[in-house]
N, C-alpha and C positions, 0 to 999 in steps of 0.2 A: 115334528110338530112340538114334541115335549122341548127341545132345544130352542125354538123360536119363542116359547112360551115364558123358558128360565130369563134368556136373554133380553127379552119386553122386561122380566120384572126386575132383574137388576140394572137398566136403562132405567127404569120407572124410580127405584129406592136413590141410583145416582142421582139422578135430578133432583128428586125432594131435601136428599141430602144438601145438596147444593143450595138451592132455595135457601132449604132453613140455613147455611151458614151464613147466606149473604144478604137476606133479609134485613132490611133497616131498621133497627131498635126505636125503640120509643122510649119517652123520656118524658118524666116524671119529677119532678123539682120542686122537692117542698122547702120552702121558706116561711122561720116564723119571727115575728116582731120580739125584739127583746130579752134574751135567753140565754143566760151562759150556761156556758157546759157543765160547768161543777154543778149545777141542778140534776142533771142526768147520771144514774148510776153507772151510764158508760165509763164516766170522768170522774165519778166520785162513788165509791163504791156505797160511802155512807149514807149518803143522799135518802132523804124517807120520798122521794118522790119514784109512783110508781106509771112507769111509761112500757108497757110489755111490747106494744108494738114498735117501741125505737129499740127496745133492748133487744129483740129477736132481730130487725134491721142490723143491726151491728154485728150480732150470730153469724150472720149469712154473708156478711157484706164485710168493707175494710172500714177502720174507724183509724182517724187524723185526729195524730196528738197535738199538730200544728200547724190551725188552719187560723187564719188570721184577715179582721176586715182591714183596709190599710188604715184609714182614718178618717176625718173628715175639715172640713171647713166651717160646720153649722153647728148649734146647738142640736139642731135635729141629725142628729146621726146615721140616721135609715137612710136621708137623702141624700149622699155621698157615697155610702154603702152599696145603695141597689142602683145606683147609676153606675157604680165600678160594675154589680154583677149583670146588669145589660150590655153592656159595653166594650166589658174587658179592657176600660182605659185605668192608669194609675190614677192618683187624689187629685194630682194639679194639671190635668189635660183633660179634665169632664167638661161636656156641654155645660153649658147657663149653670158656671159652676155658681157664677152670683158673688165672687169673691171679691169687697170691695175693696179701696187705699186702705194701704197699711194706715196703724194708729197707734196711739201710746208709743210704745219700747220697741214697736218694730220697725226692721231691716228689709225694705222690699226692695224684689228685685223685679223686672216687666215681668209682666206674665205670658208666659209660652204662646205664640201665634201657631204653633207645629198642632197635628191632631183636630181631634174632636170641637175643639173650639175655632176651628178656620171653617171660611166660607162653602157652602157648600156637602158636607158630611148630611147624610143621608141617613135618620137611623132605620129607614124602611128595607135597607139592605143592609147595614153593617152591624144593627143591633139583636140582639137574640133572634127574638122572632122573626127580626127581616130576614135574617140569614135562614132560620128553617122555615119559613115562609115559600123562598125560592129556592129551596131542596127538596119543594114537594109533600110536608110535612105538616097537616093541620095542630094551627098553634089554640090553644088555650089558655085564658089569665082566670084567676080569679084572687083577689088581694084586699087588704085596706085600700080606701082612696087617699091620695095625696102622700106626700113627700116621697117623691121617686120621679125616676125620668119618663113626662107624659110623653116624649116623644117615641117613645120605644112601644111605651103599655099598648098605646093608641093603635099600633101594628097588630097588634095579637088580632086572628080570625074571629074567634070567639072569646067576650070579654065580660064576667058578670064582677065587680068589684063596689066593695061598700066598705064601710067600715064597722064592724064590729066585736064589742066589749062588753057585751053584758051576760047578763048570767041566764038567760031563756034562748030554747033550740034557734027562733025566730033570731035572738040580736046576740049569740055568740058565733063561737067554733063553728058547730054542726053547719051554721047557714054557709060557709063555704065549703065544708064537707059535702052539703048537699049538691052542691055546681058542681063538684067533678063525678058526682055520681050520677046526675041526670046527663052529662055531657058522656060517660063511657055507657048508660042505657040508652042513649038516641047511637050510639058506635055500636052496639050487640045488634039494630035493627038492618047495618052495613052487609052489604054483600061481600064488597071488596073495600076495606075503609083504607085512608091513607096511614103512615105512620103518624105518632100524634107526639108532641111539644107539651105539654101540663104542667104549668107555673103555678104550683100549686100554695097561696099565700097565705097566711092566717094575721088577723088582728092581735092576737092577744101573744104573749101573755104581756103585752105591755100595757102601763095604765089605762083606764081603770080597769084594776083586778076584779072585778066583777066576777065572780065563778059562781056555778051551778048550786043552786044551796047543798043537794047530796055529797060535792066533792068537798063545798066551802068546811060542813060538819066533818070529813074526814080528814080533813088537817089543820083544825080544832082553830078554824080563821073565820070573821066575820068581814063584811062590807064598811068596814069601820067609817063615820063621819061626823065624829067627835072630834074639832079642830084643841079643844082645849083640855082633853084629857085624853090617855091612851088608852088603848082596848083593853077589856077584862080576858083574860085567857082562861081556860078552862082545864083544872087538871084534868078530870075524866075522859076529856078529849085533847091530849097536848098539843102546842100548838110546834111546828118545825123547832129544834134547835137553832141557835146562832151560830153559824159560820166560825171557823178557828180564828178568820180574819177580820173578825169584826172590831171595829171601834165605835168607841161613844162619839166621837168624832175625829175627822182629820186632822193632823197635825201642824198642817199649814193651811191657806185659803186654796180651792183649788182656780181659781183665775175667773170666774166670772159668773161676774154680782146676779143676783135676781133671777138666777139658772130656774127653769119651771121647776126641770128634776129633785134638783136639789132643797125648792122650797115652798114649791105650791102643788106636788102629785097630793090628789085626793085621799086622807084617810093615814098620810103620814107627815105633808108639809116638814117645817124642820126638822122633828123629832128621830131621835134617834137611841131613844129608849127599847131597852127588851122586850119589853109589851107589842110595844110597835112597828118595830123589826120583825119577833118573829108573826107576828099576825100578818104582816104582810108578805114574807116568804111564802105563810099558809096560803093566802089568794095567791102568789107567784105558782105554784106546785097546784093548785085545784084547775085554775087557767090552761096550764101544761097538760097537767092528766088528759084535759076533754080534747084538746089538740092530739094527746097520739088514740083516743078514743077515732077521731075520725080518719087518721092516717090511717087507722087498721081497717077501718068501714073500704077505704079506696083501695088497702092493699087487699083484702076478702075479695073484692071484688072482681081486681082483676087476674086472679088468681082464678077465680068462678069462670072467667073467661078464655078463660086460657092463652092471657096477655100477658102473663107478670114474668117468666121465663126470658122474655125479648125485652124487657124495659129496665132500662137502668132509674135508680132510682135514689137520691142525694136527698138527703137531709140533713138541713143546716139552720141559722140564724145573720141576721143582718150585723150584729153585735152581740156583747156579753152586755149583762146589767150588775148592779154593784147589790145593791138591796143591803145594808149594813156593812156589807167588806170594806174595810179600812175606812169606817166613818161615811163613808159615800152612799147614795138614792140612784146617781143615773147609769147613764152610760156615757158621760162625759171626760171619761180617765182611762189610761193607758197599761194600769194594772191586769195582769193575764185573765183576771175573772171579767173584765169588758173589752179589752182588743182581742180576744181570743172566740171563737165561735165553732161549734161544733160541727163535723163534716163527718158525715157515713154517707158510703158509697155501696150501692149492690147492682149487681146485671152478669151481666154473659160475660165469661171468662174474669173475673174478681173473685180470687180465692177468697172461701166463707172463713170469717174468724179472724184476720188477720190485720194487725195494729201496726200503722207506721207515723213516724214524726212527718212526713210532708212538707212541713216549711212552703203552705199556701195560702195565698189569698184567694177572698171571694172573686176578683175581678180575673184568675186564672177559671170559675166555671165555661164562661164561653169556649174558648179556647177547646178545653177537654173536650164539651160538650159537642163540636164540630170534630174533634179528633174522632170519640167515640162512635160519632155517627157517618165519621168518612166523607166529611163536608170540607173542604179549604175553608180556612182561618181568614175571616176578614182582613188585609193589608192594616186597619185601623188600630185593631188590635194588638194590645202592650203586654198584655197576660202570655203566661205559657202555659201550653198542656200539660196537667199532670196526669194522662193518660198513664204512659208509660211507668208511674207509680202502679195505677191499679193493674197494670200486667204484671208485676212484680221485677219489673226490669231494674229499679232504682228506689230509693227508700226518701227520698228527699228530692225536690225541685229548686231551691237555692240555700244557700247558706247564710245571708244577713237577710233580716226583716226591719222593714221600717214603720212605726207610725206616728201618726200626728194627730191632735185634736188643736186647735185654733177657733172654736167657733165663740169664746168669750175675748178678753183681753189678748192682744198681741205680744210678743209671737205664739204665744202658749205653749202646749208640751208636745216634747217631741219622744221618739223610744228607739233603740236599735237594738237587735237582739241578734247573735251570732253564736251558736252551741250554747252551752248553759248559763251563758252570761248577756246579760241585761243594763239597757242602761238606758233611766227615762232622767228627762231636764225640764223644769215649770220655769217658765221668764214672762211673768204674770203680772197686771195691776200695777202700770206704768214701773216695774221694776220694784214693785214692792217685795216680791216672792220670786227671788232668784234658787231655786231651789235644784241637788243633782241626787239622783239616787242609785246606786247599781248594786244587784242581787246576783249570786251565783244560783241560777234556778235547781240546780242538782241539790244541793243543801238548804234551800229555802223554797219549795215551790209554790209557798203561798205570799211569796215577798213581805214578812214580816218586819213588822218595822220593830225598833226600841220600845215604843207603846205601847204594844203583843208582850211588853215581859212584867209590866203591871199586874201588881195582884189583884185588883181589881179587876180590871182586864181579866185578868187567868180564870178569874168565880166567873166571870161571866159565859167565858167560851166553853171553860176546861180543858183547857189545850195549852200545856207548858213548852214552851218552847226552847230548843235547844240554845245554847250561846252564841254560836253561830250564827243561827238565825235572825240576823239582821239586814239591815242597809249597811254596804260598806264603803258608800263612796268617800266618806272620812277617816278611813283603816288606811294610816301609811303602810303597810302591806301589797294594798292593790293599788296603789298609785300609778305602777307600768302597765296597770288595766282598765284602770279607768281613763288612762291618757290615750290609749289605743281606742278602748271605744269611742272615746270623744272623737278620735279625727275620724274613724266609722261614720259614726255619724252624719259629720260635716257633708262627708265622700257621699253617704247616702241623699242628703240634700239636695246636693250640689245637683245629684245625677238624675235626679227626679223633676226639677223645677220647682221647689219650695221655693217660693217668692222672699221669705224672711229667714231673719238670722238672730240665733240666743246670744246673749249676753258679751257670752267670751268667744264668741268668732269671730272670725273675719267679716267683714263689712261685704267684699268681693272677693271670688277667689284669683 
């Protein structure tokens, strides 16, 4: 009897054991409007902004030194961005990418009939949520409204989306903090609930900075809307530092006139005064705070539930923003502080603590996100897994990166990056601003320009830069490297379907 009794319970521990390995994770996906990495102490140790539940996220989880949105076609940059991360298509094969005849200075070539833009593509099965829709997965959105692919959102099972930017529980942060939290207490009343999808989207911190008054006073930033003078800052309450990369301005036009970013955001318009810079980092960082404020609400909570063990859990941003870096307001340039976007990862079997370069785009989440949950990869889909990153099988998923912005004057700027060398090119404003730049990232990670070496400049930042640290696309020195990346370049063009061509291409290849 005693032998029949052992043998039940080690049949009983086998099975459960089983179960929980093969149990289908849940998934968790925070995305926030407008954020670069160097705001986060993950990426910048000096950063005064404090975010405890992304920094302990990072503890636990892997953190991507090189995660990357590819680019876009619009001014509006989110909606390029989160049609890649629905989709998992590259820049120039997105649905109703809306990309009209070239114009000015540009080289077009037809636009791709292959993909997501032929007749017939379905995002009810090929797009995030379709795809864990029919894996039996209850999906969740909650996000700003507009600029993103409706045809994807519209899929989600469960969908509360608004937009909000102000600084009360009702018209900030918290109001989508509160949807995933009434959406996992309607889940605790479950018997047997499904596994769940949670696209979990936040407004801020992109204009208007609106933040909470408590957070607004503890980074010494006000609601500024004083178009004709700059904000008062307050010693007793400092407001953020300036960036080592800042400038009073760009050193060339960046391609395209009447940019909102660039000269109508509320509370800074042109300005690019110290006043007004750093007060507006201060709303960047108050905005941010209340965002991982409610990360931690959703991550308490399903930890209280005894969820969080089985759910993977990404958080990222749709782009980086500029906020004074190199003279720049948006997110409309291709400097590592806005093509670059932060990526931590945590779940089952992702060694806690551990940092790799990845070389990913956002439009690789799909991808993963069927790898990790043992779904087949849509046929539509261009992105790779970088599953096999977070096992620790590989430290890297490609070796050249490419991005574009075009969503001003034609062809606009393009960027390739391959190991620590970089190389962005502006062919802007009918040919007014033919502009090359390449930075060795290892010796310059902030891509400092000649104007960083202004003493001006230096009182402003306090950051003296080494000699080195320049642009060196006009150092006869690197001339066998700059000519290499330029055909990079081209190659990455070519290979992707960019419609246009800089300056000193080829017309056709």
């Amino acid at each position: 009897m005693l032998k029949s009794v052992l043998i039940l319970l080690v049949v009983s521990y086998t099975s459960l054991m089983y179960a929980a390995k093969t149990q289908r994770p849940n998934i968790l996906f925070v995305i926030v409007d407008d954020q670069s990495p160097y705001d986060l102490k993950v990426y910048d140790p000096s950063s005064p902004l404090e975010t405890p539940a992304i920094t302990r996220l990072a503890g636990e989880g892997m953190v991507f030194d090189g995660a990357y949105h590819m680019g876009s076609w619009s001014g509006a940059v989110c909606t390029p961005s989160r049609h890649m991360v629905m989709t998992g298509r590259t820049v120039w094969h997105l649905p109703k990418r809306g990309q009209k005849a070239a114009r000015n200075n540009a080289k077009p070539r037809p636009a791709p009939t292959n993909g997501l833009g032929a007749p017939g593509y379905d995002p009810s099965v090929s797009s995030m949520p379709g795809v864990f829709n029919h894996a039996g997965y209850i999906t969740m959105r909650t996000c700003k409204r507009g600029n993103s692919y409706e045809g994807a959102n519209a899929v989600f099972q469960i969908r509360n989306d608004a937009t909000k930017r102000g600084g009360t529980r009702e018209s900030g942060s918290y109001w989508h903090g509160q949807q995933v939290m009434d959406f996992l207490g309607e889940r605790e009343k479950q018997t047997d609930p499904k596994p769940f999808l949670i696209y979990y989207g936040f407004s801020h911190p992109h204009d208007v900075r609106d933040g909470t008054p408590d957070l607004l006073r503890k980074y010494g930033a006000t609601n500024h809307k004083d178009r004709d003078n700059p904000p008062v800052l307050r010693p007793e309450v400092p407001a953020p530092d300036l960036q080592v990369n800042y400038l009073p301005e760009h050193p060339f036009h960046h391609g395209h006139p009447g940019l909102r970013d660039e000269v109508k955001v509320s509370g800074v318009w042109e300005r690019r005064d110290e006043a007004t810079i750093r007060n507006e980092l201060g709303r960047e960082y108050a905005c941010s705070e209340n965002i991982d404020h409610q990360l931690e609400r959703v991550l308490e909570k399903l930890e209280a539930m005894g969820e969080l063990d089985n759910t993977y859990v990404i958080y990222t941003a749709d782009h980086g923003m500029a906020i004074g870096r190199h003279g720049l307001q948006g997110k409309q340039n291709l400097y590592e502080h806005t093509w670059r976007v932060p990526m931590i990862v945590k779940g089952p079997g992702i060694e806690a603590g551990k940092r790799v370069q990845g070389n990913i785009y956002l439009l690789d989440v799909l991808p993963t996100l069927c790898d990790l949950a043992g779904i087949d990869i849509p046929d539509a889909v261009e992105g790779a897994s970088f599953a096999p990153i977070l096992r620790g099988e590989k430290q890297t998923l490609r070796e050249v990166l490419y991005g574009v912005y075009c969503g001003g004057t034609k062809p606009g700027m393009r960027s390739v990056r391959k190991g620590d060398w970089k190389l962005i090119k502006y062919d802007v404003l009918d040919g007014e601003v033919q502009e090359t730049q390449l930075f060795n990232l290892a010796q310059n990670p902030h891509e400092l320009l000649q104007q960083h070496h202004a003493e001006d400049v230096i009182d402003f930042t306090g950051n003296r830069p080494r000699i080195e640290q320049v642009d060196v696309a006009e150092d006869a020195r690197f001339s066998a490297k700059l000519k290499e990346m330029e055909a990079l370049l081209l190659s990455e063009m070519i290979r992707l379907d960019d419609p246009y061509r800089l300056w000193n291409q080829p017309e056709k290849e």
